[in-house]
VOPAGU-2260 file (C-alpha; in pm, 1 decimal, decimal comma):
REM VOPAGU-2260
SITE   aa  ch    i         X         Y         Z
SITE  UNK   A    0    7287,2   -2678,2   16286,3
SITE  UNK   A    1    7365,0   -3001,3   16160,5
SITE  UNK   A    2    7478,3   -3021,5   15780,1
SITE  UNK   A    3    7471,5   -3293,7   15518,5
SITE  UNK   A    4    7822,8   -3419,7   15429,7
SITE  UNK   A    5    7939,8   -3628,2   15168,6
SITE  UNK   A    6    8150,9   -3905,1   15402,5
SITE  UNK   A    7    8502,9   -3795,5   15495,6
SITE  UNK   A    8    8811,3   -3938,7   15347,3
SITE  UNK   A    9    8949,0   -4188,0   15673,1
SITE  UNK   A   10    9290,4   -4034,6   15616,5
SITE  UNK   A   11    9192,8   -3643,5   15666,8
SITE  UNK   A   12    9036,6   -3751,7   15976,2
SITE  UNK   A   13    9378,3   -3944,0   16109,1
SITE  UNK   A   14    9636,3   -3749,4   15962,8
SITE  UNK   A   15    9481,4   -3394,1   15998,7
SITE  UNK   A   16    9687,8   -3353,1   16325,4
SITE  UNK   A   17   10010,4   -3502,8   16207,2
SITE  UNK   A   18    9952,0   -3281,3   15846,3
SITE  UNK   A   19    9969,4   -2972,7   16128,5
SITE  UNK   A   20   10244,4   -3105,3   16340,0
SITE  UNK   A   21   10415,8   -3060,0   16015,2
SITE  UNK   A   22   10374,6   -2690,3   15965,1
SITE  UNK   A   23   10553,2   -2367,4   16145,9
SITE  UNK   A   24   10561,0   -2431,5   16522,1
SITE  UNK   A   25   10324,6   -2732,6   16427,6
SITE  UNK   A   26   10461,3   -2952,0   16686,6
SITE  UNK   A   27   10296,3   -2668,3   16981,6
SITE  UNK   A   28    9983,2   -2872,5   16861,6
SITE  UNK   A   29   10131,6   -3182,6   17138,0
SITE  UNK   A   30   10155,3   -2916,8   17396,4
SITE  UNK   A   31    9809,4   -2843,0   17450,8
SITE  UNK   A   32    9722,8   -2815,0   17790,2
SITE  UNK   A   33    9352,1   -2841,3   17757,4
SITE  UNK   A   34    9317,1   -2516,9   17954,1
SITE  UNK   A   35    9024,6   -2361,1   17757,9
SITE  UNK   A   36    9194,5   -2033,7   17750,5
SITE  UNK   A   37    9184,9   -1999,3   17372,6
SITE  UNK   A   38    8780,8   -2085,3   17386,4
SITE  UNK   A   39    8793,0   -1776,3   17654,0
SITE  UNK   A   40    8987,1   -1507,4   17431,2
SITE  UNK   A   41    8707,7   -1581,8   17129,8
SITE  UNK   A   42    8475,6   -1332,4   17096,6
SITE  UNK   A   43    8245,0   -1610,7   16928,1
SITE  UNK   A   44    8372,2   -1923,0   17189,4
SITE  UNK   A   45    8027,4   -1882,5   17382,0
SITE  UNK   A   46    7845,0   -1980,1   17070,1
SITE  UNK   A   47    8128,8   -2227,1   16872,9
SITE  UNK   A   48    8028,6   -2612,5   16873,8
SITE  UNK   A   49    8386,0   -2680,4   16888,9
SITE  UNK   A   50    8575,5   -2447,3   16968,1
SITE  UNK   A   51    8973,6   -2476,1   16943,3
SITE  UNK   A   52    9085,2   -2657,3   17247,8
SITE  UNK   A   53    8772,1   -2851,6   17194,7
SITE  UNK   A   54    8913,0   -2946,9   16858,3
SITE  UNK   A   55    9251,8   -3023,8   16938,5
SITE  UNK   A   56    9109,8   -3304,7   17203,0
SITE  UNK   A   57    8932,7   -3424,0   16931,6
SITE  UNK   A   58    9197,3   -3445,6   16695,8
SITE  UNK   A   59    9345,7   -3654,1   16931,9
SITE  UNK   A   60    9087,0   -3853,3   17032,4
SITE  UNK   A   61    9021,1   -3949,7   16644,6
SITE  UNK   A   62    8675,3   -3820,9   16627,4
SITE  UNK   A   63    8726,1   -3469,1   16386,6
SITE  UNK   A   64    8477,4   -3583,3   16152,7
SITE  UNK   A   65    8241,5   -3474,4   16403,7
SITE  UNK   A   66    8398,0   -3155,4   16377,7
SITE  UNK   A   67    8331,4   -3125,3   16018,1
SITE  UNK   A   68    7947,0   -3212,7   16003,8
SITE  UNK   A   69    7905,6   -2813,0   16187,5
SITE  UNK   A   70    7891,4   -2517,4   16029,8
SITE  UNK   A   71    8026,6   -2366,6   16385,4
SITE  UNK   A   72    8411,5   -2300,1   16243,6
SITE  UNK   A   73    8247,9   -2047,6   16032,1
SITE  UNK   A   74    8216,8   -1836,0   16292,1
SITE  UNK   A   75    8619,6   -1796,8   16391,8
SITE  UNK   A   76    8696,3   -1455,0   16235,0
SITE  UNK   A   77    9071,6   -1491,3   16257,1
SITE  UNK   A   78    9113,7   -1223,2   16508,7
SITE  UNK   A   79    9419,7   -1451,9   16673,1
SITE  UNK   A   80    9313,1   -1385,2   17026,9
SITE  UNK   A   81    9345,2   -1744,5   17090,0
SITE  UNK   A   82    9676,1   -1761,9   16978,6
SITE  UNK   A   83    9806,6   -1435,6   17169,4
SITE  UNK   A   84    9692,1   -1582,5   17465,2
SITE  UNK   A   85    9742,6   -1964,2   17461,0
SITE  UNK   A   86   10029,2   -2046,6   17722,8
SITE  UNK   A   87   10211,5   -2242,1   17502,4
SITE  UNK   A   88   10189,0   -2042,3   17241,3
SITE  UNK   A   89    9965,3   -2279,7   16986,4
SITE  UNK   A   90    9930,1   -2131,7   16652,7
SITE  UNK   A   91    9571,3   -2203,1   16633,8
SITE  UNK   A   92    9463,5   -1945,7   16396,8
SITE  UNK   A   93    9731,6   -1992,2   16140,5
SITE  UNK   A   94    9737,1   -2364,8   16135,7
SITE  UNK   A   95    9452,6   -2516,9   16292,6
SITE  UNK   A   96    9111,7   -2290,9   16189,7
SITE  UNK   A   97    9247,1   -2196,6   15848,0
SITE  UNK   A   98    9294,1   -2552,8   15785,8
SITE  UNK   A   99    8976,2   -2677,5   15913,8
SITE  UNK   A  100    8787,7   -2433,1   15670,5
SITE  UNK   A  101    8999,7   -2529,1   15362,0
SITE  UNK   A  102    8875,8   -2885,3   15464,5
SITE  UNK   A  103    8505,5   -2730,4   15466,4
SITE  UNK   A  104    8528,4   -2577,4   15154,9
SITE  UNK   A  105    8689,6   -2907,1   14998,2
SITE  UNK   A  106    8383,0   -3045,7   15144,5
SITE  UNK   A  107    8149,8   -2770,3   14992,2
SITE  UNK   A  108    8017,4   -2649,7   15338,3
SITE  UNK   A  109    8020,9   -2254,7   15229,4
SITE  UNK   A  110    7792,3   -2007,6   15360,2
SITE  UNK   A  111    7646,8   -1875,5   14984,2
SITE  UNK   A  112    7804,8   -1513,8   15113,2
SITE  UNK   A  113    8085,3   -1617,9   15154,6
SITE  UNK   A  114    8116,5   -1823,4   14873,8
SITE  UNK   A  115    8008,6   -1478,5   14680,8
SITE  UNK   A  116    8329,3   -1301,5   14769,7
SITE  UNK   A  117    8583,9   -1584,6   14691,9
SITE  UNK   A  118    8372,3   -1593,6   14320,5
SITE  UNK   A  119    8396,7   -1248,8   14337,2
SITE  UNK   A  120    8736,2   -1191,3   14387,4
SITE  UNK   A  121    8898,0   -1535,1   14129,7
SITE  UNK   A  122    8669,8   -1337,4   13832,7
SITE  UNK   A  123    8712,0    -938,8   13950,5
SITE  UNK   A  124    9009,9    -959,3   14196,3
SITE  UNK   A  125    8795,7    -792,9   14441,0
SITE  UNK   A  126    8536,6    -975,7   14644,0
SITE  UNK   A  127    8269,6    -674,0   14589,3
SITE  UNK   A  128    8281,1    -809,9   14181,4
SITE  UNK   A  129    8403,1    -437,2   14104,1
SITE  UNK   A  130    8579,6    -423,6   13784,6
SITE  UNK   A  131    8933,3    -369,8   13791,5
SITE  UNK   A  132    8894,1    -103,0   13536,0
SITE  UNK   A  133    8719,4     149,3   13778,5
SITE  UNK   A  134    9029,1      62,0   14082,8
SITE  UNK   A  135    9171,3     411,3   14039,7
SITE  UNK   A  136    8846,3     610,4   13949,9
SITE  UNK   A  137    8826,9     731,7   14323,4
SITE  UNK   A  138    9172,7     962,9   14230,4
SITE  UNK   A  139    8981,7    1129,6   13956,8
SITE  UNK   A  140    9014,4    1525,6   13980,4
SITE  UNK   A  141    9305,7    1482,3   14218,4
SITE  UNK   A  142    9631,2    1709,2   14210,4
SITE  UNK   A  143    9887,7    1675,1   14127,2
SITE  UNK   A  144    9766,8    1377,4   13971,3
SITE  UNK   A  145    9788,5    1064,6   14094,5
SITE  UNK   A  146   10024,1     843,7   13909,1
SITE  UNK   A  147    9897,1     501,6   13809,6
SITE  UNK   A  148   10203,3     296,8   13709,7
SITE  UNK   A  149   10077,5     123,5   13431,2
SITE  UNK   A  150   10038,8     449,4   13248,5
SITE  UNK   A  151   10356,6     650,8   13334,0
SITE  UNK   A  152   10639,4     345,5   13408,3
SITE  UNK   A  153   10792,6     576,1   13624,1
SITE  UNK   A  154   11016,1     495,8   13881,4
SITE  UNK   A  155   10889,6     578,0   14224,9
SITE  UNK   A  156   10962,8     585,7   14571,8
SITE  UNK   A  157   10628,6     450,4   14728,9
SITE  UNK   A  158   10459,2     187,3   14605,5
SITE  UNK   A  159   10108,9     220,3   14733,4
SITE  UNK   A  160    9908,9     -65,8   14741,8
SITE  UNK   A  161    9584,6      75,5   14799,8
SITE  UNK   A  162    9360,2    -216,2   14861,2
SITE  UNK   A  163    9011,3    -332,8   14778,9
SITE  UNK   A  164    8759,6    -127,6   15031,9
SITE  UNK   A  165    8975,7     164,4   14972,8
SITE  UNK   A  166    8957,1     199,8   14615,3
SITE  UNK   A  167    8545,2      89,5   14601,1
SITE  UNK   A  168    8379,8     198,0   14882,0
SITE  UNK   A  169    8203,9     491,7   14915,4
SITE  UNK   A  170    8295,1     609,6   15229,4
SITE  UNK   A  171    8659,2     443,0   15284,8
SITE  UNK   A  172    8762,3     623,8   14945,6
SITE  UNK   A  173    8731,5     993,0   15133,6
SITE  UNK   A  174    9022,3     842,1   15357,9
SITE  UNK   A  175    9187,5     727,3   15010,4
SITE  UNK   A  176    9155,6    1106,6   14829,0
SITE  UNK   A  177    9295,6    1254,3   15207,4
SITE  UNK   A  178    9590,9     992,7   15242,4
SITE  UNK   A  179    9679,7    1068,4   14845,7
SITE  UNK   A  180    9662,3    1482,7   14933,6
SITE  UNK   A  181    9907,0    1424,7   15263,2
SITE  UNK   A  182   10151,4    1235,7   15042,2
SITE  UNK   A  183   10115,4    1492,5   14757,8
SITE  UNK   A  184   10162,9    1773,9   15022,8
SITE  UNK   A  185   10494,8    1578,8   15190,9
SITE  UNK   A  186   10652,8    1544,0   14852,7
SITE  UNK   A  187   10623,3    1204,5   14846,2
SITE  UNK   A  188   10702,9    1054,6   14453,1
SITE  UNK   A  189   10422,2     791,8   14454,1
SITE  UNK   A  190   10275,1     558,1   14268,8
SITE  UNK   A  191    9940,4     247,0   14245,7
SITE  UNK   A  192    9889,8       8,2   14052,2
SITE  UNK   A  193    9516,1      88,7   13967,4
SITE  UNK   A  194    9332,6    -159,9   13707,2
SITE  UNK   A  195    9690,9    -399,8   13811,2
SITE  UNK   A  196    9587,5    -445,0   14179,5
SITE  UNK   A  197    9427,8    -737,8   14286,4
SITE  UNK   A  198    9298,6    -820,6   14648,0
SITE  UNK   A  199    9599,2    -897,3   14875,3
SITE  UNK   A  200    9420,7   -1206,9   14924,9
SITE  UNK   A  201    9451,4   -1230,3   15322,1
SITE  UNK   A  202    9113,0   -1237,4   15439,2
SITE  UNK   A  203    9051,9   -1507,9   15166,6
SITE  UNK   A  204    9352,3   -1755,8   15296,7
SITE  UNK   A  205    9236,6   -1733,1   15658,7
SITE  UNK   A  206    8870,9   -1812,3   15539,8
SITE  UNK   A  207    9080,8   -2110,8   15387,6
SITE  UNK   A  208    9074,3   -2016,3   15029,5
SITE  UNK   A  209    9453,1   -2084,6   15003,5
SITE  UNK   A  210    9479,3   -2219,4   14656,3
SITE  UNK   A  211    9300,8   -1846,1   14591,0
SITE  UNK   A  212    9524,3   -1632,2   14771,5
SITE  UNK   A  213    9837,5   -1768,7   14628,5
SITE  UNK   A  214    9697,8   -1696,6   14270,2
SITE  UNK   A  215    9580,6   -1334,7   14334,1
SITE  UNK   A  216    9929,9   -1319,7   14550,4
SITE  UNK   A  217   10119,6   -1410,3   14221,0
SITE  UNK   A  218    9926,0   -1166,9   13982,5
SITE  UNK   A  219    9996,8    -904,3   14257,5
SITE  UNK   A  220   10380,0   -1000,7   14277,6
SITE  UNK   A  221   10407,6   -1013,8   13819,4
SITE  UNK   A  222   10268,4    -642,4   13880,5
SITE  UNK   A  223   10526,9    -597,7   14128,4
SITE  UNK   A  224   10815,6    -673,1   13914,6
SITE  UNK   A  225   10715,7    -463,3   13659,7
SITE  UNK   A  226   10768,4    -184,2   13804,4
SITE  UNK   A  227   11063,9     -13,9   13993,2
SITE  UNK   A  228   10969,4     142,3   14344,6
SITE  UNK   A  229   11159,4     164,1   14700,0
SITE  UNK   A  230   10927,0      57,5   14973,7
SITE  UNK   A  231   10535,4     -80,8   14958,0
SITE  UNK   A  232   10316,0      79,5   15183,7
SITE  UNK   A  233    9958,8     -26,3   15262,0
SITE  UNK   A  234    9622,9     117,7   15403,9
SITE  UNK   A  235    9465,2    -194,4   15498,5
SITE  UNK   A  236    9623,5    -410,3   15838,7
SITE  UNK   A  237    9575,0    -734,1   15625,2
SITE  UNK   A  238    9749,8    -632,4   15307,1
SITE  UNK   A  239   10020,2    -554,5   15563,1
SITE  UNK   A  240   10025,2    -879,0   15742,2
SITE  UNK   A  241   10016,6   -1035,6   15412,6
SITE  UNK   A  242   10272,2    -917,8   15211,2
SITE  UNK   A  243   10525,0    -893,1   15478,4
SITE  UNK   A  244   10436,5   -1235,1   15634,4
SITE  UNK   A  245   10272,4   -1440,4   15337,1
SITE  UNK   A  246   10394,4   -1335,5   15041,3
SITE  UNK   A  247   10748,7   -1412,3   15039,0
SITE  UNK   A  248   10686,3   -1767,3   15130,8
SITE  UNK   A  249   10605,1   -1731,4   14726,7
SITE  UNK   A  250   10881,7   -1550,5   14629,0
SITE  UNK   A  251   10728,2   -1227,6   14624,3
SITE  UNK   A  252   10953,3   -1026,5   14925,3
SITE  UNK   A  253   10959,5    -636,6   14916,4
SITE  UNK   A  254   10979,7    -353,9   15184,2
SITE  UNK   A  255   10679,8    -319,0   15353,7
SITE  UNK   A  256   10541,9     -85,6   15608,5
SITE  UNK   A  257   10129,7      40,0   15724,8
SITE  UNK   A  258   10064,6     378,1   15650,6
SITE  UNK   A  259   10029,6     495,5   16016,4
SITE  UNK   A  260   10448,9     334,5   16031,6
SITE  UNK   A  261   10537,5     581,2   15736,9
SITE  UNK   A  262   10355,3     880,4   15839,0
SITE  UNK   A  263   10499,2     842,7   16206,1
SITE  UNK   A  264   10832,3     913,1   16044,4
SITE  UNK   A  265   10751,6    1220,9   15890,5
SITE  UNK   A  266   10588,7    1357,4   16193,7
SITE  UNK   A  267   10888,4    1613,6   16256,6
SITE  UNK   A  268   10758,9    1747,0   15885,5
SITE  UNK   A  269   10382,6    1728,3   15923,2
SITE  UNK   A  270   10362,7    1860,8   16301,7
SITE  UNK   A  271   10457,9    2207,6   16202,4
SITE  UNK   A  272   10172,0    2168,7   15884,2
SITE  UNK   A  273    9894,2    2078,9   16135,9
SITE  UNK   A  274    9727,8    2456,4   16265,4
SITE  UNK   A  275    9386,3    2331,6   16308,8
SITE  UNK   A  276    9293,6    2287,9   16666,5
SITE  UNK   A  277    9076,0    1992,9   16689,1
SITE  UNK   A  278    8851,0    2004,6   17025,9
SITE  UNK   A  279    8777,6    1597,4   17020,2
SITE  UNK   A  280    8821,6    1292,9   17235,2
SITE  UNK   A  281    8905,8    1022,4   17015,8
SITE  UNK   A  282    8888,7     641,8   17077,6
SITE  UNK   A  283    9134,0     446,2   16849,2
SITE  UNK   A  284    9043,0      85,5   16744,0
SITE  UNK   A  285    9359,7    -203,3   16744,9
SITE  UNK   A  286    9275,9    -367,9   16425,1
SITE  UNK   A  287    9373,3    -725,2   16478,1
SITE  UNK   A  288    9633,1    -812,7   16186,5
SITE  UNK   A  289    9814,5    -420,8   16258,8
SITE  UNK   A  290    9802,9    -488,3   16666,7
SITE  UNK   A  291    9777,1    -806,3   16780,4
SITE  UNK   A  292    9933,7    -987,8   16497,3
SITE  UNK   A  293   10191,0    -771,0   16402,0
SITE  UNK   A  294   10285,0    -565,2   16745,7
SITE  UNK   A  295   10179,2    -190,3   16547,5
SITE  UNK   A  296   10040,6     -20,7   16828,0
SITE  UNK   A  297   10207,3     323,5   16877,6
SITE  UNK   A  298   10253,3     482,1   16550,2
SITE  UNK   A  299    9848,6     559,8   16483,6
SITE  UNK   A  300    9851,6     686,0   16867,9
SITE  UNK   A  301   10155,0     872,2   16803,8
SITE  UNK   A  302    9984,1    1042,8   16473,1
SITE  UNK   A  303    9636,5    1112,8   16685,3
SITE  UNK   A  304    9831,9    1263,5   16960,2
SITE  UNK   A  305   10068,0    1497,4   16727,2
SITE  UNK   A  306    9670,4    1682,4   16644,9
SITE  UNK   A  307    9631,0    1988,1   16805,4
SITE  UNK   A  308    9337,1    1944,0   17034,1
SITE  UNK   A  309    9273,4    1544,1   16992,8
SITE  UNK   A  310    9235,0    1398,2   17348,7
SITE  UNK   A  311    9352,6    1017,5   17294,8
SITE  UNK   A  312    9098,3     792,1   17489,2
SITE  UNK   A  313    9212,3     418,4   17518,0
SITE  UNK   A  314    8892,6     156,8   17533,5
SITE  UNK   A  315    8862,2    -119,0   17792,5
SITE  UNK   A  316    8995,8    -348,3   17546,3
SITE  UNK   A  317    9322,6    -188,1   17395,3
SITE  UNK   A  318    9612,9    -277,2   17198,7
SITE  UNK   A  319    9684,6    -736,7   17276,5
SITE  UNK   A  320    9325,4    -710,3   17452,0
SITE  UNK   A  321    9101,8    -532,8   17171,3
SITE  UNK   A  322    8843,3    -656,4   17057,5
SITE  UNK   A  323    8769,0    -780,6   16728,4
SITE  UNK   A  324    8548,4    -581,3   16466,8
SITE  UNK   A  325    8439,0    -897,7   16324,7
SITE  UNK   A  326    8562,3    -835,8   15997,1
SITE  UNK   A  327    8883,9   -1054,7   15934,9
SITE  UNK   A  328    8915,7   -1406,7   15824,6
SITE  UNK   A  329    8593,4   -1356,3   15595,4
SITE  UNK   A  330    8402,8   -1242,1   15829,1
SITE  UNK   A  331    8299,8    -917,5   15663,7
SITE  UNK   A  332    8135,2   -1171,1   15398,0
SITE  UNK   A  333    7946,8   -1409,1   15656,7
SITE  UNK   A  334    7729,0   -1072,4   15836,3
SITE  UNK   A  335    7438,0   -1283,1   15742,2
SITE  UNK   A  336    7556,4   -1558,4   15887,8
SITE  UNK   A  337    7698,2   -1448,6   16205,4
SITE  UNK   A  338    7362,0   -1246,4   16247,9
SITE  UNK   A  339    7149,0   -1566,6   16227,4
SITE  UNK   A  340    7341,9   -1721,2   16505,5
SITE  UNK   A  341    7400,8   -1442,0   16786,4
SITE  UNK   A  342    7161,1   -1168,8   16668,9
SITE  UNK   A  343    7446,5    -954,3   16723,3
SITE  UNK   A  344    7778,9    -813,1   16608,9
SITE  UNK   A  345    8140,0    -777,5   16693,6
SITE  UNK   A  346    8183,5    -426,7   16532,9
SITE  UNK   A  347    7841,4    -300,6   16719,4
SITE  UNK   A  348    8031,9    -435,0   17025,2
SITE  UNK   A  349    8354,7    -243,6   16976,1
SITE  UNK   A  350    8193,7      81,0   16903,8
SITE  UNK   A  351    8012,7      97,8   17255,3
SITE  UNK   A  352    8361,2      89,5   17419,5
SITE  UNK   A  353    8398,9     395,8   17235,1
């Protein structure tokens, strides 16, 4: 679908490469081999106007404005396939597509749902436009009860930063009450921030909302500071990859680890609480920013295999080869979107591997 620009600055289009030769491995970008294999690895390259070795030719040849008059770079969902398998090691998800859409958004060219979430989350500090108030309702009736930082100041071990689906949605906040009960039961001295916590802001950078995610980044790192607590530990893959790779480019650097990480470490004292025979085969899904971005592939197989009964079944696409559910780099917010030009979806994909 062609779109209706207002005309491009002449200096984004002929110093947008040279701006990314400038970044973190930036100078990869003259190493392009043309190959195609990045176009290959995305899950959305079939339908992509210009996809990313596309792009890079373009860049070269002087003609990106033509890559800005699309819509198509909407539908990179940041799942870094390309990057994990270009041969010379091109960091075209981290430089090239989230730079591309900050350049859309400068240029207004926002799918409305998208543009709902980043509203969303600079008002609420979630993209659902949840109020921070009700961010720790989900632990009501727990016990012991759960101890929201701002309340108690007490020192804790654990900081855990519980994250945005987690803490609002209906169904991920059973997982939420179950993870609080295991760390009650292992003795583990706790802590959130509740009303404090703001989105980790990952999803929003890589749908180029940068300017975004380093202001949410800094309200989560004044919270931070506040408080005194040994280690962070995450449920969601992209608060991971974002506060232990983003985050203390802005100052903000603590111990961080996934939950599947700490709970691997405690197997020696959870294995002898686990008496439940579970008959089940069981399929486990390589989120993209735990696996493929950040090399986290044995600790959740090592937790599924420590359950009595649980047969561990590996798809055809496993740990640097899964596929994408479709939900990072904003995707989650462009369903709509993504619907209207494949009349299908990554996460419908993934499950039938199951």
């Amino acid at each position: 679908m062609e779109i209706t620009l207002s005309p491009l600055s002449p200096s984004v289009s002929k110093t947008f490469l040279a701006n990314l030769i400038q970044l973190k491995d930036g100078e990869r970008f003259r190493k392009c081999l043309q190959c195609g294999t990045c176009s290959g690895a995305c899950p959305f390259g079939y339908i992509m106007k210009f996809p990313p070795a596309k792009m890079i030719g373009m860049l070269r040849a002087d003609i990106f404005e033509q890559v800005m008059k699309t819509d198509s770079v909407w539908m990179c969902v940041s799942c870094n396939a390309c990057t994990a398998f270009c041969p010379t090691q091109i960091p075209i998800t981290a430089a090239l597509m989230t730079r591309v859409k900050e350049e859309l958004l400068l240029a207004g060219n926002v799918p409305s749902e998208l543009q709902a979430a980043l509203a969303n989350t600079q008002r609420y500090g979630n993209p659902m436009g949840e109020s921070p108030r009700k961010r720790s309702d989900w632990a009501a009736g727990i016990q012991p009860e759960v101890n929201v930082l701002g309340k108690t100041r007490q020192p804790v071990d654990v900081l855990w930063f519980v994250g945005d689906y987690a803490s609002y949605h209906p169904r991920m906040q059973a997982a939420t009450k179950a993870f609080a009960k295991i760390l009650n039961t292992l003795g583990v001295k706790f802590g959130i921030l509740g009303p404090e916590e703001n989105s980790d802001g990952d999803s929003q950078r890589l749908a180029g909302e940068r300017g975004l995610f380093e202001m949410i980044a800094q309200k989560n790192g004044q919270a931070f500071r506040k408080y005194q607590f040994g280690e962070i530990i995450t449920t969601d893959p992209h608060a991971y990859n974002a506060l232990k790779n983003e985050y203390p480019s802005l100052g903000i650097s603590y111990p961080v680890r996934h939950y599947s990480q700490f709970l691997e470490e405690r197997l020696d004292q959870i294995k002898p609480m686990l008496k439940k025979e579970v008959q089940a085969k069981v399929a486990y899904h390589d989120p993209c920013y735990l696996g493929r971005a950040n090399g986290v592939y044995d600790a959740p197989r090592a937790l599924l295999n420590a359950i009595p009964g649980v047969e561990l079944v590996e798809m055809s696409h496993t740990r640097i080869n899964s596929l994408c559910c479709g939900g990072g780099g904003g995707g989650m917010w462009l369903d709509g979107f993504q619907w209207e030009k494949t009349h299908s979806r990554l996460s419908e994909w993934r499950v039938k591997e199951a």
